[in-house]
C-alpha positions in Angstrom: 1.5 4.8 -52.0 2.9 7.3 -49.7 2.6 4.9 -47.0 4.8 2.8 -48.5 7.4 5.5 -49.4 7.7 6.3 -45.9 8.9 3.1 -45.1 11.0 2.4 -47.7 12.9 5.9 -46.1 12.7 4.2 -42.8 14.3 1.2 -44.0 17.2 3.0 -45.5 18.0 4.5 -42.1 16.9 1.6 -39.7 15.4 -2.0 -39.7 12.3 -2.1 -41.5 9.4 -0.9 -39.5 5.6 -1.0 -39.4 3.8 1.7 -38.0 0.7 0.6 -36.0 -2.2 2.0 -34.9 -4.7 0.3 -32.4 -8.2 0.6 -34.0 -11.6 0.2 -31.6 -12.7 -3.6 -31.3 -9.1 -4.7 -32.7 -8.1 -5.9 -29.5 -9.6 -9.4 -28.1 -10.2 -9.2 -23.9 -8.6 -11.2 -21.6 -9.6 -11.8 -17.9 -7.1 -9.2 -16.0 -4.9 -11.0 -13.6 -3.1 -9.4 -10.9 0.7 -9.5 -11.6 3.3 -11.3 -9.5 6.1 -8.2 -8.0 8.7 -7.2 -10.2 10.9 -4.7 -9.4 14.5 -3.2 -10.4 17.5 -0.9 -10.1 17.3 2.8 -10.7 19.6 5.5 -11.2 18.3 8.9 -11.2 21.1 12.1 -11.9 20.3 14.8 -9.6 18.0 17.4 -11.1 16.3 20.4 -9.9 12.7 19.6 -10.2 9.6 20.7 -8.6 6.2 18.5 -8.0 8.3 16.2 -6.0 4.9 14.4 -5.0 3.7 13.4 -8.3 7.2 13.2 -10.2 8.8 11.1 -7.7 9.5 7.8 -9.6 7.2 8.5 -12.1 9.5 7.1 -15.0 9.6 3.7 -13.0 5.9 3.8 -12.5 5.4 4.2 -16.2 8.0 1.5 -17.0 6.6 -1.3 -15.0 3.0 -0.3 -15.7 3.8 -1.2 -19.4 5.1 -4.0 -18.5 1.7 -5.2 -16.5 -0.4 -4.4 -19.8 1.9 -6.4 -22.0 1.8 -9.3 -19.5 -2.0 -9.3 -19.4 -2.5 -9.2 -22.8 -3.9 -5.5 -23.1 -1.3 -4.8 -26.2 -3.7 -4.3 -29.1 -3.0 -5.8 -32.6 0.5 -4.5 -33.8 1.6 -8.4 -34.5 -1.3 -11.4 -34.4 1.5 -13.3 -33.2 2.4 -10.9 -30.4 -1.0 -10.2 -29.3 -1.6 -14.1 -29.2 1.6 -14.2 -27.0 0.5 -11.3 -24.4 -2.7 -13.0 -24.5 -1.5 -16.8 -23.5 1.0 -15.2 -21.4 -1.5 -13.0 -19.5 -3.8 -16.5 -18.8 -1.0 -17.8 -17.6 -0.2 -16.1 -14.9 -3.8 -15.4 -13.9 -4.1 -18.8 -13.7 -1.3 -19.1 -11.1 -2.9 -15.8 -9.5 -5.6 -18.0 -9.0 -4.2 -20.6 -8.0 -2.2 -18.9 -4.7 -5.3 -16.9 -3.5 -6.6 -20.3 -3.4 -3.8 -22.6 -2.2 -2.5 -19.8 0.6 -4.3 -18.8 3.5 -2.8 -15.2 3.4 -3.0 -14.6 0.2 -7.0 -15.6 0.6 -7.3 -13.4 3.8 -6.1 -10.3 2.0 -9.2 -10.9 -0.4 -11.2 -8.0 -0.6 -15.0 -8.8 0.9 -18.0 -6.9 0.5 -19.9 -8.8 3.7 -17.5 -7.5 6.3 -15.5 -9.0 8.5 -15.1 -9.2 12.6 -11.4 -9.9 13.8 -10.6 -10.8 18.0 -7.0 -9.9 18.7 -4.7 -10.0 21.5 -1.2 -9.0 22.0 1.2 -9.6 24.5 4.5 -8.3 25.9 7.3 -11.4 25.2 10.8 -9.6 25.5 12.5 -6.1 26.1 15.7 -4.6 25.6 16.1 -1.2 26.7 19.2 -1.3 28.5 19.6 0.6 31.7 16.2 3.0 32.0 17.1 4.8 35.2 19.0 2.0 36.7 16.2 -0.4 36.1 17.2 -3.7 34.2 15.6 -4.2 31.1 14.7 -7.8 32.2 12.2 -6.1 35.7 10.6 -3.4 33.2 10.0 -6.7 30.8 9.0 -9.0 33.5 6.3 -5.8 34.8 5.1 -6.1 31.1 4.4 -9.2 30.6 1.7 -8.6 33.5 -0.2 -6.3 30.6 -1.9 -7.3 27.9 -4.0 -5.8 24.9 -6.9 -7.4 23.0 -10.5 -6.7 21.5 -12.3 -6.7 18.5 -12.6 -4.6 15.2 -15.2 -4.9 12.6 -15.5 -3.4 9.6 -19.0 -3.3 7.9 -18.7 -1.7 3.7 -22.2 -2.5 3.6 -23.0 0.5 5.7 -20.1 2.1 5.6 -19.3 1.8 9.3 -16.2 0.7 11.4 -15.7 -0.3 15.2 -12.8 -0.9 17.2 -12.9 -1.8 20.9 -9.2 -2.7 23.0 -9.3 -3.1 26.5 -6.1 -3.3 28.8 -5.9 -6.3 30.7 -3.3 -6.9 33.8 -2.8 -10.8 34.8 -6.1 -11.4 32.8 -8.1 -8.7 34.6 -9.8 -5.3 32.5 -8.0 -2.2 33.7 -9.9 -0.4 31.3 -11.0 -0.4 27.5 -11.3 2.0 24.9 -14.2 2.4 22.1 -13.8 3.8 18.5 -17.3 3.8 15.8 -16.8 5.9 12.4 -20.2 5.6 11.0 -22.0 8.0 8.1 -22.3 10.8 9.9 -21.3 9.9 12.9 -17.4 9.3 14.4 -18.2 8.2 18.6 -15.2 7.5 20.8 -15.4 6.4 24.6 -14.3 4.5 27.8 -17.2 2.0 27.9 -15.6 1.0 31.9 -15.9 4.8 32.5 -19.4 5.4 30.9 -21.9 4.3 29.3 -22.1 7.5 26.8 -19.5 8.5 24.1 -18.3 11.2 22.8 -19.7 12.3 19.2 -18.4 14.6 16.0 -19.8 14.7 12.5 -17.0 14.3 10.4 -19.3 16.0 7.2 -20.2 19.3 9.0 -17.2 19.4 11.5 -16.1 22.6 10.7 -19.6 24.7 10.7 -20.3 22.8 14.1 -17.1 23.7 15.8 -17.6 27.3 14.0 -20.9 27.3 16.1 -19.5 26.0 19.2 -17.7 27.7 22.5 -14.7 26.7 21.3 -14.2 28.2 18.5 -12.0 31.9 18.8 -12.2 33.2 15.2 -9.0 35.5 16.2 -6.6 32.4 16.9 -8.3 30.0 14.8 -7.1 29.2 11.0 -9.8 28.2 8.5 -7.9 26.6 5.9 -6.3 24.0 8.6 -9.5 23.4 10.2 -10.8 22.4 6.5 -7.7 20.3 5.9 -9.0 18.7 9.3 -12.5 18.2 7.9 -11.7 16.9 4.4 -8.7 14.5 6.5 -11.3 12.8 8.6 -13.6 12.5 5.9 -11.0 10.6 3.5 -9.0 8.5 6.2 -12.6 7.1 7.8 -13.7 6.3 4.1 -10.6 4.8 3.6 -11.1 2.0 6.5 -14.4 0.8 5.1 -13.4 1.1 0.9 -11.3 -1.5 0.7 -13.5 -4.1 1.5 -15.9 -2.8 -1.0 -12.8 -2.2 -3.7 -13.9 -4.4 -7.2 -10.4 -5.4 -7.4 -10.6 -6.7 -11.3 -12.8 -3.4 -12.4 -9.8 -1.5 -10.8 -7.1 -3.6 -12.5 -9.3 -3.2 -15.8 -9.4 0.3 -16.0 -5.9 1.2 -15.2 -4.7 -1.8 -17.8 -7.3 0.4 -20.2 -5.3 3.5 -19.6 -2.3 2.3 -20.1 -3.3 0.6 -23.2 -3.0 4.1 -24.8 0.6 4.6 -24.3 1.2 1.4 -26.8 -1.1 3.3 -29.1 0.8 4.6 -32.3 3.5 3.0 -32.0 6.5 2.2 -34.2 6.9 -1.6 -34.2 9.7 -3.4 -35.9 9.4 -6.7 -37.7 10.7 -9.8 -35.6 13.5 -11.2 -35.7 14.9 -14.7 -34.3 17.2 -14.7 -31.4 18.5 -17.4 -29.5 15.3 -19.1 -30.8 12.8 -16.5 -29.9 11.2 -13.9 -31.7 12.1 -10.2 -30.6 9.8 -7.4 -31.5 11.6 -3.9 -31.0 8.7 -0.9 -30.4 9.2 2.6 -30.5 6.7 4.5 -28.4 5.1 7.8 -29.4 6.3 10.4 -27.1 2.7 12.4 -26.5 0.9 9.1 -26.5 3.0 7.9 -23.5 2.9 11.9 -21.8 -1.5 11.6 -22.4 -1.0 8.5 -20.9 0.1 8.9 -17.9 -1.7 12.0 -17.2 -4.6 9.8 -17.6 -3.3 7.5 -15.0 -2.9 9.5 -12.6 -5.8 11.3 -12.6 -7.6 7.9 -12.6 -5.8 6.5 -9.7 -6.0 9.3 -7.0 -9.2 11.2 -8.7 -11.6 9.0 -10.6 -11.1 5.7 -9.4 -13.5 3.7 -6.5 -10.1 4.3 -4.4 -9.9 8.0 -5.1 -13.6 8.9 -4.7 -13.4 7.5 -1.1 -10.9 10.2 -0.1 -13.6 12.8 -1.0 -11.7 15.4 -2.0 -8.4 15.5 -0.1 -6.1 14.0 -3.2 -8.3 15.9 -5.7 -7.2 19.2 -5.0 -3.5 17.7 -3.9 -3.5 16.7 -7.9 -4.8 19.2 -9.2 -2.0 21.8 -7.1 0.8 19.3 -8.3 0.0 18.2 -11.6 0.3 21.6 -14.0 3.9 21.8 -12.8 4.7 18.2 -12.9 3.5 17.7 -16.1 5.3 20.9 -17.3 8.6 19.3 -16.2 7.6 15.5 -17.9 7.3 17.9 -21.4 10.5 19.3 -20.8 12.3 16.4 -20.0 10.7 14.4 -22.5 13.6 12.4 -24.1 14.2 11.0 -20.8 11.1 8.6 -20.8 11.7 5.3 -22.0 10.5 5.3 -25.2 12.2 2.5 -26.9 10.7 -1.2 -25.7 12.0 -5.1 -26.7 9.8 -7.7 -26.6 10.8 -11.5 -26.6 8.9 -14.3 -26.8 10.0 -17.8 -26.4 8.9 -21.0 -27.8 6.2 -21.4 -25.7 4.3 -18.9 -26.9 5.1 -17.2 -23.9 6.8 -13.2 -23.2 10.1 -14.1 -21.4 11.3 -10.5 -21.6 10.5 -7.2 -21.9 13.2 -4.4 -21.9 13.2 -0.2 -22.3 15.9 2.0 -22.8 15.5 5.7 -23.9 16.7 5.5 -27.3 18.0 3.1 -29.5 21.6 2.9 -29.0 21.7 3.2 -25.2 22.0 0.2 -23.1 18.6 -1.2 -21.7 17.2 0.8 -19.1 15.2 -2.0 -17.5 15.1 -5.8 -18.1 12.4 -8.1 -16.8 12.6 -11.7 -16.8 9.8 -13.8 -16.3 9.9 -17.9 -16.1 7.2 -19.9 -15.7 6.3 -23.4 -15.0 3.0 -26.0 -14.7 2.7 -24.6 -11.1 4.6 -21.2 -10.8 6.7 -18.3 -12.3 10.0 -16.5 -11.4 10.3 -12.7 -12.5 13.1 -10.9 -11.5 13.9 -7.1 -13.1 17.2 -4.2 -13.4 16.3 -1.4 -13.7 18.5 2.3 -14.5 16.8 5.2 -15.5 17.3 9.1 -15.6 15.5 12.4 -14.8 12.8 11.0 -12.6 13.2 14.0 -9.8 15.8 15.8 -8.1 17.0 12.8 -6.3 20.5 11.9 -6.9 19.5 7.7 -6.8 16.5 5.7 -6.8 17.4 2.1 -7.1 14.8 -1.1 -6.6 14.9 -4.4 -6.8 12.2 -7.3 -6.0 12.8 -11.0 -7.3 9.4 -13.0 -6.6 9.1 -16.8 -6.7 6.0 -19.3 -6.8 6.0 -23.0 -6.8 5.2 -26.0 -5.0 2.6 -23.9 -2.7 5.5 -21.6 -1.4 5.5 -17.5 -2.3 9.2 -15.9 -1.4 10.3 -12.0 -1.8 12.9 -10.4 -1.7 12.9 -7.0 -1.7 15.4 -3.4 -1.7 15.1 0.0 -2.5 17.1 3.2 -1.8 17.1 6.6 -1.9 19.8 9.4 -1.6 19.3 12.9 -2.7 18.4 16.6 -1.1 14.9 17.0 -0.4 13.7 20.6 0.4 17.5 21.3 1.4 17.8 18.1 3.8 20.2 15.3 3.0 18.1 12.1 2.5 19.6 8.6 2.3 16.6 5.8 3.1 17.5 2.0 2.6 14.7 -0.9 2.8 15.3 -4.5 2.7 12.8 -7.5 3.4 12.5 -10.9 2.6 9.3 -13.0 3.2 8.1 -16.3 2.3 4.3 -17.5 2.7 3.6 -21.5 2.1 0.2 -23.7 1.9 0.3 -24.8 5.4 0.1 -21.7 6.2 3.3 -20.5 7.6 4.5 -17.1 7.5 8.0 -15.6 7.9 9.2 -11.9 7.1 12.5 -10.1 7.9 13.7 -6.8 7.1 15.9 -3.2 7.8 15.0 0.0 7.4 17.4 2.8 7.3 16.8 6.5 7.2 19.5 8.9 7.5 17.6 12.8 7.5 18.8 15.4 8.7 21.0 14.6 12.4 19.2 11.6 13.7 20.4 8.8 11.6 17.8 6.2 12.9 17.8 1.7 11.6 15.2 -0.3 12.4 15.2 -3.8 12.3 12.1 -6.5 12.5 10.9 -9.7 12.3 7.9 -11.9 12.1 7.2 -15.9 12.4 3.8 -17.2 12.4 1.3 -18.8 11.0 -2.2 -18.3 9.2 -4.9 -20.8 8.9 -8.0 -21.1 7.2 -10.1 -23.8 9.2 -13.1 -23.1 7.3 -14.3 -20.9 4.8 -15.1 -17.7 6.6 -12.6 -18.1 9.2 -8.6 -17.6 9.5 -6.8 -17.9 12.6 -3.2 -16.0 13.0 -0.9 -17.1 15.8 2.5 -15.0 16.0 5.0 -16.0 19.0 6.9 -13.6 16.9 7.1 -9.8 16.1 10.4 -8.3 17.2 11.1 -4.6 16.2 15.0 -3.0 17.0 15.5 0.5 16.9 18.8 1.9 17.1 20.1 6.0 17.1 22.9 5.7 14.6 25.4 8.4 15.7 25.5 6.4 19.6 24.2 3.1 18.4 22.3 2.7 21.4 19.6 -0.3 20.2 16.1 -0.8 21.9 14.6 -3.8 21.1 10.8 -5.4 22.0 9.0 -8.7 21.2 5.2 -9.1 21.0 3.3 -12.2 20.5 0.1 -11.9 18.5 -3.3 -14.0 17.9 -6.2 -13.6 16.2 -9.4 -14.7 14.5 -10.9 -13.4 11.8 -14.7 -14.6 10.6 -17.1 -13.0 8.2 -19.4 -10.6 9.6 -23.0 -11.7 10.1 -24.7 -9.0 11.7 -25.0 -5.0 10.3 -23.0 -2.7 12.6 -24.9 -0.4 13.9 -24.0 3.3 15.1 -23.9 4.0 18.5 -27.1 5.7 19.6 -25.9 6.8 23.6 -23.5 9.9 22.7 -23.1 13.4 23.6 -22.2 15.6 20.7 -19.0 17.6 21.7 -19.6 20.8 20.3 -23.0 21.1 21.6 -23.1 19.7 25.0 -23.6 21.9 28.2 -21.3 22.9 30.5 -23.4 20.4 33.1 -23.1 17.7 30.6 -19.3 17.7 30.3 -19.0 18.1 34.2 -21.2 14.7 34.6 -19.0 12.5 32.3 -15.9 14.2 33.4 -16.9 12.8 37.2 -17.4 9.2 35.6 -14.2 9.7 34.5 -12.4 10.8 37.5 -13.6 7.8 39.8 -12.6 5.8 36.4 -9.1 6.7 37.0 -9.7 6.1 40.7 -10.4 2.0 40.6 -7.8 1.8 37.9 -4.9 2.8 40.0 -6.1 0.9 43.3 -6.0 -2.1 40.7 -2.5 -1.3 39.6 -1.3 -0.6 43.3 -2.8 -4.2 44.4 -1.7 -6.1 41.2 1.6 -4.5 41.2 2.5 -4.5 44.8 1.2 -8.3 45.5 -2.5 -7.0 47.5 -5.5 -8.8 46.0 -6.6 -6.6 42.7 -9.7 -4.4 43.2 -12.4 -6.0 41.8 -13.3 -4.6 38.1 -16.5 -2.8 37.3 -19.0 -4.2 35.1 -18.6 -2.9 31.6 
């Protein structure tokens, strides 16, 4: 056959290889897990690209995204024995995913839930270093601080679609005023409940017709196009606060696993061989199904998706401006994907590694490790690869660990290039580490040197996170430290917070504000009334802040 002809000419050039395609139904389903982090080191020469948005990493994205669909078991059938290995692999480490959503409280809290939830907060000044602000000691401006305080509640409701924060400013335990946010359908409401009663209203769907309508509008100053970017912002971001909760976090996984299933579609796969007593598959990928598949991808992600239909718009067109050119430039700089893939599997049955490299003779261009045990896994990935963007290096690296009940990360990634004719050199590091009990820790450095204002930040948090009882977790923070300091004079301001809070499942339907004055249509005499409330507002609050400050008796405070 001529099948067979063709492989006996591939065999005289190469190892013997057997050319797969994935057939409908040929692949069996396993439950999606999420995966543990992995990340690596990139290397990026610099290259004069446009579509900086969408091209931006996009060979990394690619790289580990394979990775996640051959570590869940989404391979096809190019091997029974490889597919069987994905597969066990795959319920493996959904298994342990399992397992740490349900032995650590923070994992659990970050748990996406339909029914809402209704979190009390407070924070707190603890420390300040500012050093001399006008002759003032750092330690009197702190010590005035620690007077103030901050707390209040927000809800969020996916059930209606509706979200509500309240904070209210409290000096030695006493409201100096509070503050009142609602984005409901139709409806965004914002007020001083201690002021008035009555808040202010927009509708974030016809904004831009009512403010066309209104006194305020000037059609000789004003410019359309930014007052639509307005509209189609406030419409995404306030969809945005109530999605997540209603996010079907496995569908999600699912589809994208389904769409990245096609870039392992026709490909080249090699027969195993035994090394260091594993088997190794070697996989070359076809170059247009890997370019279709990521297309796909990303038009899932920020178009099609649960996630991208709540931002109504605003990434829609974004994509749709970026992608022609972007993908332009991944056609012409196609031999730069990673289009070569290894595949070991131990004596376990398990995937230990999985490493890319654009052709066959170069050096890998990422290698990830994974190591598992009864209770827990190790992955830690390099990664180098090459014509990503115009950035002259894009390097990453994450090493994850789970076992005995304790999660630790570590984390780095930096960037250095020229981005629209600025010099750009960002560094991140963080390390954090969750456990059972529920302590929480987290430390990490941020550097970003752009432009003339070289500017590192430094922070820290040390807490803990309890679940008392199903529907409830407590957070308790003494903690959360943040150091700023202005490179070229190195001048550092530092401040502490302490934070608490209580989260419970919500078990009443939020519903909109009904006392509210629509801005763009209220009278003159309307405006003047609330702006009075206002005024005497103001008023009690600085009597309060004379006596508190000054050592007289505080003014009593209004009823809310």
């Amino acid at each position: 056959m001529d099948e067979n002809k063709n492989l006996e000419n591939q065999e005289a050039e190469q190892p013997s290889y057997i050319n797969t395609t994935n057939e409908a139904g040929a692949s069996e389903e396993t439950p999606a897990p999420a995966v543990p982090s992995a990340g690596g080191e990139v290397t990026v020469p610099k290259k004069n690209n446009t579509g900086l948005f969408v091209m931006l990493g996009i060979a990394a994205v690619l790289i580990i995204a394979i990775i996640v669909v051959l570590v869940m078991g989404k391979t096809g059938n190019p091997e029974e024995a490889v597919r069987k290995a994905f597969s066990v692999t795959g319920e493996k480490l959904g298994a342990i995913d399992d397992q740490m959503k349900e032995e650590l409280p923070v994992m659990k809290l970050m748990v996406p839930s339909s029914n809402g939830k209704n979190t009390h907060y407070s924070f707190s000044v603890d420390s300040l270093d500012i050093g001399e602000m006008g002759g003032i000691p750092s330690e009197l401006v702190a010590g005035i601080l620690r007077l103030f305080s901050i707390e209040g509640d927000m809800v969020s409701d996916p059930q209606t679609e509706s979200f509500q924060i309240e904070a209210a400013l409290n000096m030695q335990g006493s409201p100096l005023a509070n503050v009142f946010f609602q984005s409901a359908p139709g409806q965004m409401a914002a007020g001083v409940p201690m002021f008035s009663d009555r808040f202010f209203s927009i509708n974030p769907d016809t904004f831009l017709e009512d403010y066309k309508n209104s006194r305020f509008y000037d059609e000789n100053t004003e410019n359309l196009e930014d007052l639509e970017l307005l509209q189609d912002t406030l419409r995404s971001e306030l969809a945005m606060l109530t999605e997540y909760g209603r996010l079907d976090i496995k569908t999600f996984q699912n589809d994208i696993y389904e769409i990245l299933y096609g870039a392992l579609e026709n490909g080249i796969y090699e027969k195993p061989v035994q090394e260091d007593g594993q088997k190794v598959y070697r996989v070359q990928l076809d170059e247009e199904q890997v370019k279709n598949t990521l297309k796909a991808l990303i038009q899932y992600i920020y178009v099609d998706s649960q996630l991208g239909k709540a931002f109504q718009g605003e990434f829609a067109d974004l994509i749709q401006e970026q992608l022609p050119s972007a993908i332009e430039e991944m056609e012409e700089s196609g031999s730069d994907l990673p289009l070569f893939m290894t595949v070991k599997v131990g004596k376990d049955g398990l995937v230990s590694e999985a490493s890319f490299q654009k052709n066959a003779e170069e050096n890998p261009q990422l290698i990830y490790h994974l190591s598992t045990t009864d209770k827990g896994f190790q992955t830690d990935v390099n990664m180098e690869l090459a014509g990503a963007s115009d950035l002259d290096s894009l390097q990453m690296k994450v090493n994850c660990t789970y076992q005995d009940g304790v999660y630790h990360a570590d984390m780095e990634y930096q960037v250095k290039g020229d981005v629209e004719e600025t010099d750009l050199d960002l560094a991140f590091q963080m390390n954090m580490e969750f456990n059972k009990e529920g302590k929480c820790t987290a430390n990490g450095k941020y550097d970003l040197g752009m432009g003339i204002m070289p500017v590192s930040m430094d922070f820290s948090m040390d807490g803990t996170i309890t679940n008392p009882s199903e529907d409830t977790f407590k957070m308790d923070f003494p903690v959360l430290k943040l150091n700023v300091t202005e490179g070229e004079s190195s001048e550092t301001m530092g401040i502490g917070f302490r934070y608490t809070g209580e989260t419970k499942a919500l078990t009443e339907s939020l519903a909109p504000v009904s006392n509210t004055l629509p801005v763009f249509s209220a009278t003159d005499e309307q405006f003047a009334e609330e702006m009075e409330k206002y005024s005497a507002g103001v008023e009690r609050i600085q009597e309060q802040l004379f006596g508190g400050l000054f050592g007289g008796s505080m003014a009593e405070s209004p009823a809310a």
